[in-house]
N, CA, C and O atoms as a printed pandas DataFrame, in Angstrom:
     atom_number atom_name residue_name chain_id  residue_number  x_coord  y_coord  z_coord
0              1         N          UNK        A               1  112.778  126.137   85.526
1              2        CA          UNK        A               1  111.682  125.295   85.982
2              3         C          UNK        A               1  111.337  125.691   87.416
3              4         O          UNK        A               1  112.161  125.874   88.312
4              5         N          UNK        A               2  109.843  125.812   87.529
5              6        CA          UNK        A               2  109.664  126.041   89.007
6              7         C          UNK        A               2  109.308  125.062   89.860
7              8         O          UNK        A               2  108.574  124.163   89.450
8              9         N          UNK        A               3  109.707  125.071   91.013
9             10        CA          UNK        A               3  109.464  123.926   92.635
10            11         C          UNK        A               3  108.145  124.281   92.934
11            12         O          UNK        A               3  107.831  125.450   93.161
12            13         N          UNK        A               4  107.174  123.142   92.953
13            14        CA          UNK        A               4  105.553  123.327   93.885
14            15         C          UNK        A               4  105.430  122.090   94.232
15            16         O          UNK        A               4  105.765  120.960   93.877
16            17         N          UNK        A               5  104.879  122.610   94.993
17            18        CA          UNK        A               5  104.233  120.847   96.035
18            19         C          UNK        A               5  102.943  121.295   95.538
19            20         O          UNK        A               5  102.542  122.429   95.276
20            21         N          UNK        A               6  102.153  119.693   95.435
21            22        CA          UNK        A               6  101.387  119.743   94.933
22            23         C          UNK        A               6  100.616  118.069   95.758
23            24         O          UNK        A               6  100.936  116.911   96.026
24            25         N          UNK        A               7   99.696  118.828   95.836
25            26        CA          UNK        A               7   98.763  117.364   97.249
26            27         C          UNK        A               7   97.432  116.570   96.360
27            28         O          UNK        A               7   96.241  116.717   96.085
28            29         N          UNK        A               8   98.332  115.852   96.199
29            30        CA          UNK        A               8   96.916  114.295   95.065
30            31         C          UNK        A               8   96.078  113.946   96.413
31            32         O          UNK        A               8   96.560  113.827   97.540
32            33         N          UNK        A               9   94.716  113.812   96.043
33            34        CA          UNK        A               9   94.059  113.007   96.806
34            35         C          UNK        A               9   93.801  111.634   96.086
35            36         O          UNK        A               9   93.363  111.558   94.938
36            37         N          UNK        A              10   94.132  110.508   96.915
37            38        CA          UNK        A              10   93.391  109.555   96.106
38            39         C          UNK        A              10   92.457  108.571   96.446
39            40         O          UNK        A              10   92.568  108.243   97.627
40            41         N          UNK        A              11   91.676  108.050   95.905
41            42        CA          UNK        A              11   90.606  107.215   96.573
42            43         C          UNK        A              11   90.906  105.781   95.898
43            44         O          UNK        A              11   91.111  105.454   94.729
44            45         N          UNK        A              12   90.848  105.036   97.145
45            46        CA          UNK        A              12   91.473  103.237   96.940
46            47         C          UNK        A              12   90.375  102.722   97.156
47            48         O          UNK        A              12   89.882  103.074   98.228
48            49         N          UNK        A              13   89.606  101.808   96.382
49            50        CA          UNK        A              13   88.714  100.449   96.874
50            51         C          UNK        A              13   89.473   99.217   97.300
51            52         O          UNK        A              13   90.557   99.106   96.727
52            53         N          UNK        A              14   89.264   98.544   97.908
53            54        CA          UNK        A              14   90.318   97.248   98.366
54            55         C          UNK        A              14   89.584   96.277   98.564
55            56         O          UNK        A              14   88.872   96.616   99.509
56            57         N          UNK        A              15   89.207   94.866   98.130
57            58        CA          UNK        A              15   89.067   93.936   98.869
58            59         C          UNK        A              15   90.639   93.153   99.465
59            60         O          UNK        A              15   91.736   92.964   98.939
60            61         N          UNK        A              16   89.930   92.787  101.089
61            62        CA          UNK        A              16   90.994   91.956  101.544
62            63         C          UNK        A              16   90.697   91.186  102.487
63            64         O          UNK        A              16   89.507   91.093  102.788
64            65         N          UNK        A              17   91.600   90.491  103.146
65            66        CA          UNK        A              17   91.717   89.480  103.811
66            67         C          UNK        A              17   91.642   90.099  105.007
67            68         O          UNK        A              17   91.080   89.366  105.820
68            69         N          UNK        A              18   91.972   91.144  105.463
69            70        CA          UNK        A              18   92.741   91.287  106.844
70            71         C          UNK        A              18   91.039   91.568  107.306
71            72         O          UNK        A              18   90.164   91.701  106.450
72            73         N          UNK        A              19   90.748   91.632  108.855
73            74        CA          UNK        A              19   89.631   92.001  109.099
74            75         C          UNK        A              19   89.394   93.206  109.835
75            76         O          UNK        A              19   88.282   93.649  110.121
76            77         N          UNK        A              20   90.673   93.788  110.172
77            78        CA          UNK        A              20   90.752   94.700  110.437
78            79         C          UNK        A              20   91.449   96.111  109.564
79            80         O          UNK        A              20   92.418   96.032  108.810
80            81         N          UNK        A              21   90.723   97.317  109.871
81            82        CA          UNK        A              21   91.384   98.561  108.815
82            83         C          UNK        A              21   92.631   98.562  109.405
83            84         O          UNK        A              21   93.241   97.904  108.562
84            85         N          UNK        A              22   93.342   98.800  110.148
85            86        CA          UNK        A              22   94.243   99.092  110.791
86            87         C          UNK        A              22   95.360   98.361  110.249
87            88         O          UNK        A              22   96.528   98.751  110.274
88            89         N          UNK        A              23   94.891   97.157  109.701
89            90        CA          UNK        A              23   95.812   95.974  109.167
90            91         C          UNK        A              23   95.910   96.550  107.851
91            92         O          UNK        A              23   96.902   97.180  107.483
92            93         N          UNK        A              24   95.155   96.396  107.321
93            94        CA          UNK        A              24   94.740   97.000  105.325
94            95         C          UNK        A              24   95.603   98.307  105.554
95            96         O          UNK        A              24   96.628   98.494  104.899
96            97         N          UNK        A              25   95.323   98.868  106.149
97            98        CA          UNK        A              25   96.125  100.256  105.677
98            99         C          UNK        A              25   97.343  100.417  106.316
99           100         O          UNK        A              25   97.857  101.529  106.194
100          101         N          UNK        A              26   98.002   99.485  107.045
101          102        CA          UNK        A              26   99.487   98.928  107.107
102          103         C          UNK        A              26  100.599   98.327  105.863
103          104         O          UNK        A              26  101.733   98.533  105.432
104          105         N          UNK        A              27   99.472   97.499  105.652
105          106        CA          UNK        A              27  100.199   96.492  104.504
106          107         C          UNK        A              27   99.776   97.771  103.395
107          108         O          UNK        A              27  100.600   98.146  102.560
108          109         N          UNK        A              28   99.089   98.078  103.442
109          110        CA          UNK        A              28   99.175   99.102  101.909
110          111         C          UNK        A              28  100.408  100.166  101.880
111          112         O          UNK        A              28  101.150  100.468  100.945
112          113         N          UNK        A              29  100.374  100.590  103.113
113          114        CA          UNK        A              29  101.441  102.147  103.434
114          115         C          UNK        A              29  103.218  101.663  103.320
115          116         O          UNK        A              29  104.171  102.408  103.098
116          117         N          UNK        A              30  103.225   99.770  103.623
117          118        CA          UNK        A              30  104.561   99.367  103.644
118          119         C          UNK        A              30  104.905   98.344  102.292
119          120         O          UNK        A              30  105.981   97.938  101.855
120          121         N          UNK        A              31  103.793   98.170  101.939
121          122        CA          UNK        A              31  103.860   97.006  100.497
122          123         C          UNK        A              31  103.333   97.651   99.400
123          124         O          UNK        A              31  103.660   97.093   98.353
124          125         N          UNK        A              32  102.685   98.555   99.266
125          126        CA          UNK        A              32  102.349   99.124   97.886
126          127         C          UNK        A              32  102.877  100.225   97.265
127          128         O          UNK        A              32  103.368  101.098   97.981
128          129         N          UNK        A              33  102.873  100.350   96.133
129          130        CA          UNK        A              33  103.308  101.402   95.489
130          131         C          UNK        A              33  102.397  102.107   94.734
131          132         O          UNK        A              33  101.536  101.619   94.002
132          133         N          UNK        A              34  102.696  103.682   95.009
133          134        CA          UNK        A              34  101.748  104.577   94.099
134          135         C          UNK        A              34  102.834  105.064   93.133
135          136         O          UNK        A              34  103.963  105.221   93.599
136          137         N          UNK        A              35  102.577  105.363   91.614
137          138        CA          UNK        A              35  103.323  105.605   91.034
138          139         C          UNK        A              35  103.115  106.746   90.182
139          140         O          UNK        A              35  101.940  106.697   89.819
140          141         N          UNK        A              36  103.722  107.806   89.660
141          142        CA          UNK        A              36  103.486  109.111   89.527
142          143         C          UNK        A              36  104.822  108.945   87.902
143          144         O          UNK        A              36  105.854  108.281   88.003
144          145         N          UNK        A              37  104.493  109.569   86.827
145          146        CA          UNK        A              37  105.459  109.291   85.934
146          147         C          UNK        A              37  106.021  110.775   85.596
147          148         O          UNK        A              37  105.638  111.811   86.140
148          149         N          UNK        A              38  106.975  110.667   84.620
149          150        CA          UNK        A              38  107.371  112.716   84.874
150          151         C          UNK        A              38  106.797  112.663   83.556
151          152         O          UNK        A              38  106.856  111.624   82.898
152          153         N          UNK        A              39  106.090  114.005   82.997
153          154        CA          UNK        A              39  106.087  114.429   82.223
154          155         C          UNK        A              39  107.183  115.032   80.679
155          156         O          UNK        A              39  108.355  114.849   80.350
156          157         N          UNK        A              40  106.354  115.570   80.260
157          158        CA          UNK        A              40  107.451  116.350   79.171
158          159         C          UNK        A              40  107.935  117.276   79.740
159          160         O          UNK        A              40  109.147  117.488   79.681
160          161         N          UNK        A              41  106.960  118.169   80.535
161          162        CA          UNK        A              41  107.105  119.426   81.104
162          163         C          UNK        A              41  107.315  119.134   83.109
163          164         O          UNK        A              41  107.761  119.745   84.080
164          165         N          UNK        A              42  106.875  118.252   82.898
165          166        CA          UNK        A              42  107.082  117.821   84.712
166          167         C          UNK        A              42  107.650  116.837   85.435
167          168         O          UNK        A              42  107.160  115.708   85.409
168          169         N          UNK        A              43  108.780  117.130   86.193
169          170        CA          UNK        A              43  109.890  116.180   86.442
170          171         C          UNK        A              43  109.109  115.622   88.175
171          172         O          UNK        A              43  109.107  116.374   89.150
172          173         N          UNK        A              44  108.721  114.685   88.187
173          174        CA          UNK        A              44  108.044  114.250   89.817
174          175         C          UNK        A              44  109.403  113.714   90.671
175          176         O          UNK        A              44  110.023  112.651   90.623
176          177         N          UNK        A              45  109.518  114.521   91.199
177          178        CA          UNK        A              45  110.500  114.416   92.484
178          179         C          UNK        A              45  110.400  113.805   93.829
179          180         O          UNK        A              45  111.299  113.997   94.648
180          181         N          UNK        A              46  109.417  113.120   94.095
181          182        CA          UNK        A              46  109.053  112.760   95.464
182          183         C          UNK        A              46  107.282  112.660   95.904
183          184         O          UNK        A              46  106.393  113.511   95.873
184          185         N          UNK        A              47  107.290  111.272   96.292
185          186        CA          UNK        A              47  105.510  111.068   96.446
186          187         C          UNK        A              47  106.076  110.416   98.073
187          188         O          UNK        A              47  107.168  109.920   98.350
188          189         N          UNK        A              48  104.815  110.657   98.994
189          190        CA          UNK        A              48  104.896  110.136   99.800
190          191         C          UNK        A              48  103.100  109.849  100.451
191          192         O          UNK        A              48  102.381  110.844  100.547
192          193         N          UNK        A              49  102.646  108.731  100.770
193          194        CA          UNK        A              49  100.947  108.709  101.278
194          195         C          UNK        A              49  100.529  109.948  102.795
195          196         O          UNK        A              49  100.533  109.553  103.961
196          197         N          UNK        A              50  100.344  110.793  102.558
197          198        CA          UNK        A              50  100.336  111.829  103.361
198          199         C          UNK        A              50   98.922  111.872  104.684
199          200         O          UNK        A              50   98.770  112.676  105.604
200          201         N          UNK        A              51   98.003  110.580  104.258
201          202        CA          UNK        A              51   97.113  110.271  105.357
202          203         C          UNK        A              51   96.174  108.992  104.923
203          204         O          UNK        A              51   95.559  108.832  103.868
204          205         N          UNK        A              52   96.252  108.199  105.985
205          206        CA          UNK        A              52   95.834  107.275  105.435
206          207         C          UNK        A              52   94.963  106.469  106.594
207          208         O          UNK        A              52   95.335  105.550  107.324
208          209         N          UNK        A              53   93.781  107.073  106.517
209          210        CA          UNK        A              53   92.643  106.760  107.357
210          211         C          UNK        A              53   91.328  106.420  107.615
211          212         O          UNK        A              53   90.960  107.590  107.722
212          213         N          UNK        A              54   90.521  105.918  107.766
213          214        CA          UNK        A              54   89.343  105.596  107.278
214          215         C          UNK        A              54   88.220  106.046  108.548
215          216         O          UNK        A              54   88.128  105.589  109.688
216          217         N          UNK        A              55   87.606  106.872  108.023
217          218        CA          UNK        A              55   86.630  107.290  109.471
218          219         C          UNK        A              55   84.967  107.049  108.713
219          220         O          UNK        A              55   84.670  107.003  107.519
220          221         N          UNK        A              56   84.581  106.995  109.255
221          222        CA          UNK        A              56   82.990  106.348  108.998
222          223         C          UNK        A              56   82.852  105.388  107.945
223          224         O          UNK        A              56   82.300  105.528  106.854
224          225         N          UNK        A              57   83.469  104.332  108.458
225          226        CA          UNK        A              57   83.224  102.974  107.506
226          227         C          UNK        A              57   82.388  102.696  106.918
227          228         O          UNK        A              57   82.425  102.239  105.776
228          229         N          UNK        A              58   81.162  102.979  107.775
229          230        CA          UNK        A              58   79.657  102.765  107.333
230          231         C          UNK        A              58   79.302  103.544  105.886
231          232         O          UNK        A              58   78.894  102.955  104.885
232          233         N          UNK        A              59   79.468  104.547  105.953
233          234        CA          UNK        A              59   79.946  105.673  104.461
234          235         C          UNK        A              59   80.457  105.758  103.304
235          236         O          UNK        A              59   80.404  106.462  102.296
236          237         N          UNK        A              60   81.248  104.364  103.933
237          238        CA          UNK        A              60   82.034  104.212  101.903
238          239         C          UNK        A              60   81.659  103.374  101.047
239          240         O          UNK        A              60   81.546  102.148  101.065
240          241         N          UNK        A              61   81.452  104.248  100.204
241          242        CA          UNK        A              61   80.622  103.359   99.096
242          243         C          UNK        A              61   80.927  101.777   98.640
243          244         O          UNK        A              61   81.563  101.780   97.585
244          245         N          UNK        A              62   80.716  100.728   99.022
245          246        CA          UNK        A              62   80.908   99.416   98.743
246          247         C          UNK        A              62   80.629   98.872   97.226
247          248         O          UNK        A              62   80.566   97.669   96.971
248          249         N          UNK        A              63   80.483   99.818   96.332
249          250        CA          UNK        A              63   79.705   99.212   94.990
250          251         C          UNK        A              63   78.594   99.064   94.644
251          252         O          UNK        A              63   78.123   98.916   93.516
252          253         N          UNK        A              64   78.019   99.109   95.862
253          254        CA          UNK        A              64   76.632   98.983   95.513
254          255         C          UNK        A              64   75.826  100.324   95.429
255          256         O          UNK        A              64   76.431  101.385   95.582
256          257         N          UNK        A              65   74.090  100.301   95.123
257          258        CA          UNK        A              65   73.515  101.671   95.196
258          259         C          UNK        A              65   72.462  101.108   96.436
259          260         O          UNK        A              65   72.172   99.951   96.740
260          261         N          UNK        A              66   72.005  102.440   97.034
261          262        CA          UNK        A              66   71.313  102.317   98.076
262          263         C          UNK        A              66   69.955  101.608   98.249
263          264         O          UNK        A              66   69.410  101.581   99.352
């Protein structure tokens, strides 16, 4: 079997309470879990959130259309 790292991007929608990002993406990075299952052929060895940042707020799509 061969060793690769391998980099998921993922995209989160959230409603929440907190009013600040800084807060939301605290409580997410220390209270949530992402979960990754092994395959037949692929044994997942290790996940970790590798960036977790939000830059042009104004930009992310809220659900709605323009």
């Amino acid at each position: 079997m061969k060793y690769e790292t391998l980099f998921i991007m993922v995209r989160v929608a959230v409603h929440a309470d907190h009013v600040n990002i800084s807060d939301i993406v605290n409580e997410i990075e220390t209270q949530s879990k992402l979960t990754l299952t092994d395959t037949a052929n692929v044994n997942i060895l290790e996940t970790e959130i590798l960036l977790s940042r939000a830059r042009n707020i104004k930009n992310i799509n809220h659900g709605t259309q323009p």
